[in-house]
C-alpha positions as CSV (number, residue, x, y, z in Angstrom):
1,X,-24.0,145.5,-89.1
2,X,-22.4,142.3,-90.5
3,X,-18.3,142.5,-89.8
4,X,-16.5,141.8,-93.0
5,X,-15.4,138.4,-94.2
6,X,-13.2,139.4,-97.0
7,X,-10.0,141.6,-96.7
8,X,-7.6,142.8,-99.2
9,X,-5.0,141.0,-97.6
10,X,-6.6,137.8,-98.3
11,X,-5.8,135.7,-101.5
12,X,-8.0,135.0,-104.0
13,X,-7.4,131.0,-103.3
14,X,-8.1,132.1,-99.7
15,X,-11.5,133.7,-101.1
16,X,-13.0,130.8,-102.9
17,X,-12.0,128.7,-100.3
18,X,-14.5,130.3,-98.2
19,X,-16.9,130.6,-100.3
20,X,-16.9,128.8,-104.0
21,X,-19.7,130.8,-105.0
22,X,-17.1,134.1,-105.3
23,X,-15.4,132.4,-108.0
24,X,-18.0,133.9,-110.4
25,X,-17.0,137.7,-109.3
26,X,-13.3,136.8,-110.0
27,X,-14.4,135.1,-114.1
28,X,-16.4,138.5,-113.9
29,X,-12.9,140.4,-114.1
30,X,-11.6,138.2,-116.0
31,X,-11.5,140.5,-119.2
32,X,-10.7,143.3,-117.4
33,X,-7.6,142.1,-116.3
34,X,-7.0,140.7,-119.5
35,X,-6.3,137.2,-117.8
36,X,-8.0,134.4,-116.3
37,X,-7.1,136.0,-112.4
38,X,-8.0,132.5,-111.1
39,X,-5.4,130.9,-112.9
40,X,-3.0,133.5,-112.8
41,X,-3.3,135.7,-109.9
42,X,-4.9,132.7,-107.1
43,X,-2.1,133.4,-104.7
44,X,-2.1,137.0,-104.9
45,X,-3.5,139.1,-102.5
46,X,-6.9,140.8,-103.5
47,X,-5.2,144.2,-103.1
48,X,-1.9,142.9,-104.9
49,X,-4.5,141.8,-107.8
50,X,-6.6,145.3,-107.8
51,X,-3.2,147.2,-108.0
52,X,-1.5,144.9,-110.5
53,X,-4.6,144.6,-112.8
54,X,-6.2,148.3,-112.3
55,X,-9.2,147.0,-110.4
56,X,-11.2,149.1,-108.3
57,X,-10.3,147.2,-104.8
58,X,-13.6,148.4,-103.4
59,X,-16.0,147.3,-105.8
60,X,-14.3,144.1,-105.9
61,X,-14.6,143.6,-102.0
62,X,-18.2,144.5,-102.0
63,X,-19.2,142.2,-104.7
64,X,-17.3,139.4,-103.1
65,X,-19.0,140.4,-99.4
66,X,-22.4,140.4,-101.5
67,X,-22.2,136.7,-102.9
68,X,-20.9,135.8,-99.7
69,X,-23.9,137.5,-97.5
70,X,-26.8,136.2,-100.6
71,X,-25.1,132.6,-100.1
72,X,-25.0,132.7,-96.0
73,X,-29.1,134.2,-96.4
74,X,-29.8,131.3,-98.9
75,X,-28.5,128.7,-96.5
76,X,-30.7,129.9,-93.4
């Protein structure tokens, strides 16, 4: 089993730093947050954004783990 590459202590500038492909999970949650979290959240921690904008931290983390995985297969 593949170890994690995204934790909720990690921000979201951390995030799309590793992979610029997650930035389209975080527009994704966009209007559920009511705000553009790129913009306003990018140095907050993925658990200080699920808590602040009522996210569900672990759907969040597995979307961000799946882009991540479906980009690292693509590059093979």
């Amino acid at each position: 089993m593949q170890k994690s590459q995204i934790r909720p202590e990690m921000t979201i500038l951390e995030v799309i730093s590793l992979n610029r492909r997650t930035e389209q999970v975080f527009r994704k949650y966009d209007q559920a947050a009511g705000v553009c979290l790129c913009c306003q959240a990018l140095f907050d921690s993925l658990a200080e954004v699920a808590q602040n904008y009522r996210l569900n931290l672990e759907q969040l983390l597995a979307e961000l783990e799946s882009v991540i995985n479906i980009s690292c297969e693509t590059n093979k």
